[in-house]
N, C-alpha and C positions, 0 to 999 in steps of 0.2 A: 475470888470466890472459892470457896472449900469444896470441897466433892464430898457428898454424904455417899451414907454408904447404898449403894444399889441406883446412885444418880449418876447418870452419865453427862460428862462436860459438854456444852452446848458448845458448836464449831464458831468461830467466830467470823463475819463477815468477809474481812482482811484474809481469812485462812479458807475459806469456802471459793472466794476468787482465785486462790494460787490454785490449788486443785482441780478448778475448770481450768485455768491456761494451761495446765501438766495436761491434762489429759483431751485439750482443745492442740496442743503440740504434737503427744505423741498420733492422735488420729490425722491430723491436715498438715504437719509440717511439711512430712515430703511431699504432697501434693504441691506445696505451695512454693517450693524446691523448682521441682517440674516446671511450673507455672510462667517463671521467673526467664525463662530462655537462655540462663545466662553459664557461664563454664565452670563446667563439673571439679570442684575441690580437688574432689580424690582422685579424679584420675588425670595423672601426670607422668606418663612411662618416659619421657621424653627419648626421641630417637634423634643419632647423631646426623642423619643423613635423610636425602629424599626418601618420600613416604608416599608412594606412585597409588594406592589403593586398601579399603578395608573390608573385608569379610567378616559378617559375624554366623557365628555357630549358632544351630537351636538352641544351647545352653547356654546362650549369652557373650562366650568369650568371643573376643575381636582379633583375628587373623590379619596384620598390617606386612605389607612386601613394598618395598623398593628397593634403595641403593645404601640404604644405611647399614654401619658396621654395629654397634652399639645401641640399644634399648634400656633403659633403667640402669645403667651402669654396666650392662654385662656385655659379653659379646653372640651379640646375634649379628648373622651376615646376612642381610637384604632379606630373611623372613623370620615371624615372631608370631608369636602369638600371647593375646594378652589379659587376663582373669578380668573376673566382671568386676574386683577392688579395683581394679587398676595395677595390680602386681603382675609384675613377668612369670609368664608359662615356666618355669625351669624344667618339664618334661618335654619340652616339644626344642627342638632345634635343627632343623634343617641343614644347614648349613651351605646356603647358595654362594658360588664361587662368583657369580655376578646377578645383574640388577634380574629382579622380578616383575614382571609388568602385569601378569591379574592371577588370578585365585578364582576357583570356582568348589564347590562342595556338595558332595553329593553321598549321604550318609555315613560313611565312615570312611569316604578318602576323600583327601582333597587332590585338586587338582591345580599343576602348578605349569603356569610359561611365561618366557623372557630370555633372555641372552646367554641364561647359565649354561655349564657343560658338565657340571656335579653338583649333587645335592640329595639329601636324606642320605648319606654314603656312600653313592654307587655314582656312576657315569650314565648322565644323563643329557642328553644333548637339546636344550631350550622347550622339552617339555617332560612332564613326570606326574607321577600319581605320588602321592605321600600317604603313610596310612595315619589317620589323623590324631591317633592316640600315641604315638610315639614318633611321628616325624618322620619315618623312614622311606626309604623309596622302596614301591612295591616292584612285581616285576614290568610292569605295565611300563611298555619301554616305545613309545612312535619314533621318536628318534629325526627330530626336525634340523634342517639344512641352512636354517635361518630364524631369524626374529620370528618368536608368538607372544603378540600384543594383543590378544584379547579371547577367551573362550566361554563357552557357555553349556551348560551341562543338562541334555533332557531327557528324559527317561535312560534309555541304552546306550546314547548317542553322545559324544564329545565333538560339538562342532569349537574349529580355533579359525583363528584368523592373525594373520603376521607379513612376512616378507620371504617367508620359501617357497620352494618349486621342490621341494622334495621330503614325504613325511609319511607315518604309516606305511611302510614300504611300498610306497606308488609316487608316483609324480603329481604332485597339485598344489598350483599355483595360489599360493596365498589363501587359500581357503579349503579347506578339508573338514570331514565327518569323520570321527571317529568310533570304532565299535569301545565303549567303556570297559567292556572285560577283556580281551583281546590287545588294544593298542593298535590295531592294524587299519587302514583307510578304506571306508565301504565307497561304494559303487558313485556315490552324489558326489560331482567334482564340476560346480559352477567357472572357475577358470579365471579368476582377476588378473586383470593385466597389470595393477600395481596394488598397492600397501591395500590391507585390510588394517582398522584400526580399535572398531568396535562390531559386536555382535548382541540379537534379543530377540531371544525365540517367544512366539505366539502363538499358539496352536499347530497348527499347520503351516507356517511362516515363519522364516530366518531373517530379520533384518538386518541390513550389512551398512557399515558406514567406512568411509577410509578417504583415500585418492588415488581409488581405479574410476576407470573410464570406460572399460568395459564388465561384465559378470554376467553370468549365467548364461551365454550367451547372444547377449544384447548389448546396445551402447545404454550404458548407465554409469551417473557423472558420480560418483561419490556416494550415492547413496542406492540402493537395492531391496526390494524383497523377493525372496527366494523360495520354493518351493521345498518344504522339507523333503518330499518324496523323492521328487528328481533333479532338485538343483537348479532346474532353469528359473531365468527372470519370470516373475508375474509381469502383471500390466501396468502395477504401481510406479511411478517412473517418479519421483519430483525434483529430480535435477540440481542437485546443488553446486551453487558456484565456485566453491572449494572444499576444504578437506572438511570431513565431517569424522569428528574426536571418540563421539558420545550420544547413546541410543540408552531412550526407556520407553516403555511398550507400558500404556495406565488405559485399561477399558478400549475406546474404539480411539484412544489418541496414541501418537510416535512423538515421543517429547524427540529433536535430536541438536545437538550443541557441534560445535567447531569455530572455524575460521569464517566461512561461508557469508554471503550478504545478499543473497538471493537462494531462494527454494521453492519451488514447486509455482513459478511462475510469480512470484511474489518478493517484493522486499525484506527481508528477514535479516535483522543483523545478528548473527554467531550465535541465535537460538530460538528455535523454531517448534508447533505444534502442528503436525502433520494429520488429515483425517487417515484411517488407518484400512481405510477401504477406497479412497479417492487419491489418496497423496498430497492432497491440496491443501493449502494451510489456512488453519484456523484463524479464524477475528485475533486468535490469542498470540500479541504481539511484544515482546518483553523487552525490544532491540537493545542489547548489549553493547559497551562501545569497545568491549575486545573478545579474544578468546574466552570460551566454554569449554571446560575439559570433563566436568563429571556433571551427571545429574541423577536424583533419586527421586520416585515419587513416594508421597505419603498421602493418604487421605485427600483432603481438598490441598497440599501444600506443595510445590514444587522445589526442590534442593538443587540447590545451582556452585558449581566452584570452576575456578579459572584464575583468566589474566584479568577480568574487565575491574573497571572500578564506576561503573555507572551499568544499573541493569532495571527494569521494569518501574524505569521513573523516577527513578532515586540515587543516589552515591551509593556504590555499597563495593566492596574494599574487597574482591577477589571470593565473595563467599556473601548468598543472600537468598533469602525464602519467597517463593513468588504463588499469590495466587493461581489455584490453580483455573479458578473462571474467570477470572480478566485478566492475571499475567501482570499484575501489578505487585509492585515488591509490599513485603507483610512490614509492621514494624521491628522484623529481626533480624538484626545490624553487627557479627560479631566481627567484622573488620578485620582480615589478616593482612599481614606485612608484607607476604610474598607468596606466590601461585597455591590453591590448591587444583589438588589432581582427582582427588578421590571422597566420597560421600557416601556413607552408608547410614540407614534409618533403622533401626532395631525396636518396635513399640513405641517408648518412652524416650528413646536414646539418639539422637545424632552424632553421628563418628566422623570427623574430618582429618583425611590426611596429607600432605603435602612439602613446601617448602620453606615455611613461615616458621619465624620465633614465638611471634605473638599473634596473638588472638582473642576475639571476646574482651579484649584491655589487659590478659593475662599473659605471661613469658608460658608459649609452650612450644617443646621441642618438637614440631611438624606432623605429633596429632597431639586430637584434641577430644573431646565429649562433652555432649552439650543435654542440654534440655531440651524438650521442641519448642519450633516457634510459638505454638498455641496447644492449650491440652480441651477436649470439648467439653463444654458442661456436664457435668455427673459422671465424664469418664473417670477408669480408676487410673490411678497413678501408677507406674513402673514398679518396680522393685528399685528400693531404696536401695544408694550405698552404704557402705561397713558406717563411714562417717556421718551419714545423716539418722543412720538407725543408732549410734551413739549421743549423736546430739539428743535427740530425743528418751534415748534411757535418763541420760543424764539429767533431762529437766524433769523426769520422773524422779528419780533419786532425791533430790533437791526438793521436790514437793513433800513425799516423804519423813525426809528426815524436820523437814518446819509441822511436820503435822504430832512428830515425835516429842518434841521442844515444847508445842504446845500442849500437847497433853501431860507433858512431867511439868512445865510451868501452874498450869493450873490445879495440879493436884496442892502443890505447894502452895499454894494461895490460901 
């Protein structure tokens, strides 16, 4: 058909379809990305080494510390930090002389402990502040005598927990408060007789998990709440029958994971839901058949990693998403090869890091980023990657240029 003049070519059916999927693409593709639960394309920094934990920043990038030398080909020694494409920091490099074991972030410094005795370029002995835009160590110097496996950061306060008896220039025993601006050890000094492992502040409460036997001082097997004021035990007691890894504090629950096979008077295998004012554990029963090392909570969903390979009813391969009201596993299955350590939930994002090649069915080097188990009806979708916000130009383009063809087709007509 000709084009008279001042007549406009009528779209044709076939060509009116391609321009709603362009444009049916670029609004819900990523959503349906999201959707999908399954691992993230674009992000693949692969690290050569253990990957003990992930911190992500308000702005998205993901802070990964353990034992690895190497990130994306470069060298980073045991911490990194990693862009929301998935491309390595190249401003940020620390340079820890040994392994890192948690990160915490509190505006513009981060907070770092583990075994090291240098890092951001100064002499730091297994704990440090980093300033978080350049990596460097500030002066903020406690200067620990021993292992710090785990800290937590709340308002003015840096409480750690490890395996020293000397820190903040005072003596305390695996568990100490630190003044954030200062570095020095305030007055609160609960006193563990052995390994502090994890920490999770709640308002006015410290929870402590590890394999002491005594804190604050009370006989408390492994597990504690503490008084932020004064350090002493509460009442909360629930006893657990071994080491206890990994604490998270959701509403009036104490998710907490380890080795353990009883807690708070109850059979509990290596992962437990504690009430948060009784200590007594929930109906919410997931029994693990191994180790629990990390957990995250998100919305209704619980984030679990470790050693097990069976957990709230199902197979699930070291890494597995458990309701959060009955503690049954979700259908999201990404099956690693070997331990994870560490879990972090950003929005839209799950970060997993650890020991594994493979994961989700894919080769990645010991992290990983995923989709979540479930996104809610009408909620909105993350921020896309570089790669799904290209896939999506590109089927715009593509619509485009068939709308171009049809229009110089049919003038020729």
């Amino acid at each position: 058909m000709k084009e008279r003049p001042g007549e406009r070519v009528p779209y044709s059916p076939w060509f009116l379809r391609l321009v709603l999927a362009a444009l049916w693409a670029l609004a819900f593709m990523p959503r349906l990305v999201v959707a999908q639960g399954v691992v993230d394309a674009g992000f693949d920094p692969q690290a050569n080494g253990l990957v003990n934990g992930v911190v992500v920043q308000a702005d998205g990038k993901a802070i990964i510390f353990g034992a690895f030398t190497t990130v994306a080909g470069q060298t980073r020694n045991r911490i990194a930090r990693i862009n929301t494409d998935g491309s390595l920091d190249m401003g940020f490099n620390p340079n820890a002389n040994a392994a890192v074991y948690s990160v915490g972030i509190a505006g513009s410094t981060v907070y770092v402990g583990g075994v090291f005795t240098s890092i951001g370029g100064q002499t730091r002995n297994r704990i440090a502040a980093l300033d978080a835009a350049t990596g460097l160590a500030t002066s903020w110097n406690p200067d620990a005598n021993n292992t710090v496996n785990s800290l937590a950061v709340a308002g003015g306060t840096v409480y750690v927990g490890g395996g020293f008896t000397s820190i903040g220039g005072q003596t305390r025993n695996r568990i100490a408060a630190l003044d954030a601006a200062t570095g020095l050890a305030t007055s609160w000094n609960p006193n563990a007789n052995n390994t502090v492992n994890s920490l999770a502040v709640a308002g006015g409460t410290v929870y402590v998990g590890g394999g002491f036997t005594s804190m604050g001082g009370q006989a408390r097997n492994r597990i504690a709440a503490l008084d932020a004021a004064t350090g002493l035990a509460t009442s909360w007691n629930p006893n657990a029958s071994n080491t206890v890894n990994s604490l998270a504090v959701a509403g009036g629950t104490v998710y907490v994971g380890g080795s353990f096979t009883s807690i708070g008077g109850q059979a509990r295998n290596f992962i437990a839901a504690l009430d948060a004012a009784t200590g007594l554990p929930t109906s919410w029963d997931a029994s693990a058949d191994g180790t629990v090392r990390s957990i995250a909570v998100a919305g209704s969903t619980v984030y679990l990693g470790g050693l097990f390979t069976n957990i709230g009813g199902q197979s699930r391969s070291r890494i597995a998403a458990l309701d959060a009201a009955t503690g049954l596993a979700t259908s999201w299955n990404p099956a690693a090869d070997n331990a994870v350590y560490g879990i972090a939930v950003d929005g839209g994002r799950v970060y997993v890091g650890g020991d594994f090649t493979t994961i989700g069915g894919q080769a990645r080097g010991r992290i990983a980023r995923f989709a979540p188990a479930a996104v809610p009806s009408g909620a909105l979708a993350p921020i896309p990657t570089l790669n799904e916000w290209g896939l999506a130009l590109l089927t715009g383009l593509v619509a485009a240029f068939a709308w171009a063809v049809h229009r110089k087709s049919a003038r020729v007509r």
